[in-house]
C-alpha positions in Angstrom: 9.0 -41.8 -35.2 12.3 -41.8 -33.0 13.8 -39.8 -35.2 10.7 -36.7 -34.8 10.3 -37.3 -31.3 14.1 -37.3 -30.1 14.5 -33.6 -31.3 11.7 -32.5 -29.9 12.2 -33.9 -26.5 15.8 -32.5 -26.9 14.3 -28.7 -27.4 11.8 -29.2 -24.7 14.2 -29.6 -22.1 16.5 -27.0 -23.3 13.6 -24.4 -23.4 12.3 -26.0 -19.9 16.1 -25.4 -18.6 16.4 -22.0 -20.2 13.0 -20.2 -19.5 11.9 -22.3 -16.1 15.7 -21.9 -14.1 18.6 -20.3 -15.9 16.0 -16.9 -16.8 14.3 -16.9 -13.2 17.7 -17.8 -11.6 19.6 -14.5 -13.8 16.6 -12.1 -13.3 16.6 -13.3 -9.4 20.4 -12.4 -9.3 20.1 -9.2 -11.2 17.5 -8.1 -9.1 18.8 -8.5 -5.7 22.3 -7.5 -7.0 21.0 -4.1 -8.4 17.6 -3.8 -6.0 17.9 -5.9 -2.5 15.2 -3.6 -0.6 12.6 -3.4 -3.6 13.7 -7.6 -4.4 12.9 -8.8 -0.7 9.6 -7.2 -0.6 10.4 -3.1 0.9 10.0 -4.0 3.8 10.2 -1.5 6.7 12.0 -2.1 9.6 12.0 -0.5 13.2 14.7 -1.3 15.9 15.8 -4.3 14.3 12.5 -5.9 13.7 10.4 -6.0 10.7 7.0 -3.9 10.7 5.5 -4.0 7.6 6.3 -3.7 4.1 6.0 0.3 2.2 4.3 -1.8 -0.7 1.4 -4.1 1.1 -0.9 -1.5 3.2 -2.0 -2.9 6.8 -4.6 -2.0 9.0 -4.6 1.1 11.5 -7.4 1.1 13.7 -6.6 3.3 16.8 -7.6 6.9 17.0 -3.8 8.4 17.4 -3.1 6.5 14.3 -3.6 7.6 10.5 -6.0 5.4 9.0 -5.3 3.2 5.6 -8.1 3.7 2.6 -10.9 0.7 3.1 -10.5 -2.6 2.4 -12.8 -5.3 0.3 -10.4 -8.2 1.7 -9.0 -6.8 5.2 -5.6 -6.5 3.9 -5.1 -10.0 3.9 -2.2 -10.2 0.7 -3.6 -13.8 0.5 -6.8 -12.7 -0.7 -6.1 -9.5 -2.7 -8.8 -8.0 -4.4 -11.5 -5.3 -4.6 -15.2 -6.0 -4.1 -16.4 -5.7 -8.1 -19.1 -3.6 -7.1 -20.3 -1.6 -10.2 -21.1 2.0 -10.3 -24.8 1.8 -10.0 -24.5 -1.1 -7.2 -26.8 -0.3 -4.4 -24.0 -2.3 -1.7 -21.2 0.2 -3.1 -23.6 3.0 -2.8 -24.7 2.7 0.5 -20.7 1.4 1.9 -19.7 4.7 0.2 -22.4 6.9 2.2 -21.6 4.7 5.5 -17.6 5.8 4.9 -18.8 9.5 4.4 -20.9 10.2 7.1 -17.9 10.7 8.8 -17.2 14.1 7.2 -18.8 16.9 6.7 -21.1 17.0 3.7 -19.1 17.1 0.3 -15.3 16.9 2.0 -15.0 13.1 2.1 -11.5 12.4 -0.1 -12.5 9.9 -2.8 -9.6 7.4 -1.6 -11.6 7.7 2.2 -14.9 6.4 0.7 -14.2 3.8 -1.7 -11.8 0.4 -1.6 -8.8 0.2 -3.6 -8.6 -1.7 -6.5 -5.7 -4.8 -5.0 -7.8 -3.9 -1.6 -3.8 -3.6 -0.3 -3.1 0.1 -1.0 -0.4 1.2 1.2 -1.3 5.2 -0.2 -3.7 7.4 0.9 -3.9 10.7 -0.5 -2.3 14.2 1.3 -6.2 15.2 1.8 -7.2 12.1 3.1 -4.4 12.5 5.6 -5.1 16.3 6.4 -8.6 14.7 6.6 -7.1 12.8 9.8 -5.0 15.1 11.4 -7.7 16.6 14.0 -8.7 13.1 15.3 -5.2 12.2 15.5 -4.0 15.4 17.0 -6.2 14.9 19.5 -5.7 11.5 20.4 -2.4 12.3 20.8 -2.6 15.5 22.6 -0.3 16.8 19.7 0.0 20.7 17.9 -2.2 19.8 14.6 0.2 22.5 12.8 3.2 20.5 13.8 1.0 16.8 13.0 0.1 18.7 9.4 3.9 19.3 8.6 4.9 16.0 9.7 2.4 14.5 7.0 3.7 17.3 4.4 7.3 15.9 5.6 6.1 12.0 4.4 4.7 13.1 1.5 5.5 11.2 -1.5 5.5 13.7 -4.5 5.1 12.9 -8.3 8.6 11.6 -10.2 10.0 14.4 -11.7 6.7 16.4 -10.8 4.9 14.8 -13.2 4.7 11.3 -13.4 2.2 10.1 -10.5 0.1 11.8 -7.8 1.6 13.2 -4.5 0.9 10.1 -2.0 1.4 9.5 1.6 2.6 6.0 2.6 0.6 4.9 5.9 2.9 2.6 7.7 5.6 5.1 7.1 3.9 7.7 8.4 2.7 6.2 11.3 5.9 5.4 12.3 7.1 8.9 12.1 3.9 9.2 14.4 5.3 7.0 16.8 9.2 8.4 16.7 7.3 11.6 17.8 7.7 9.4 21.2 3.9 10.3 22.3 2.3 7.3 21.8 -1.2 7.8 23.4 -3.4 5.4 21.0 
């Protein structure tokens, strides 16, 4: 029985060695040799001082600021997920009419009404951002022209224009809202 079990203890520990600390410890390395921003997190700084990260989305509530898509779970990262609500839920139904009575009939941008999937989303869309300019604008007492072409400016476009949807990062933008240096929200 020694002789079974002494070979197999021996591969256990070198396969617990290999695949639990040296692979981790090498794809660790690897990573924050070849990636440091994208291997800490992305996480966006401002005078020195973390603010966020461009991958986890955060809450905006303020009228000069551009507003995140809805959350099931607050944008807690601890508790990431959507709500599970089905398509012929009478709860998603009726969250989705709350979110659009806030547009005009048939304008609401889909990623305005509904939850994301992790409930973290740092994207909106372009239209749900052009959807915001006006409030913001005028929060702000800014041009909405020169507030439009700053959200065109922090546009995210498709990889190699195809691979992906044009996407506007919130923090990132809002930030650029703030370097404006008219921070009335």
């Amino acid at each position: 029985m020694i002789a079974q079990l002494r070979p197999a203890l021996v591969l256990l520990l070198l396969l617990a060695t290999l695949t639990g600390l040296a692979y981790p410890l090498a794809i660790t390395g690897i990573a924050q040799a070849a990636f440091p921003s994208q291997a800490n997190g992305s996480l966006v700084e401002q005078d020195g001082q973390v603010v966020g990260s461009a991958l986890i989305g955060q809450v905006f509530a303020g009228a000069g600021y551009f507003h995140p898509r809805p959350s099931a779970v607050g944008y807690d990262a601890a508790g990431s997920g959507g709500t599970n609500l089905g398509a012929t839920s009478a709860t998603l139904a009726s969250d989705v009419a709350a979110r659009a009575q806030a547009f005009a009939p048939g304008e609401a941008p889909a990623d305005a009404v509904t939850a994301s999937a992790s409930g973290l989303d740092p994207h909106i869309s372009p239209a749900y951002a052009a959807a915001q300019v006006a409030r913001v604008a005028a929060a702000r007492s800014l041009d909405a022209a020169g507030l439009a072409a700053l959200v065109e400016q922090n546009t995210e476009h498709p990889l190699l224009g195809i691979f992906g949807e044009p996407m506007v990062n919130v923090l990132k933008l809002n930030l650029a809202l703030d370097a404006l240096g008219d921070d009335n929200s």
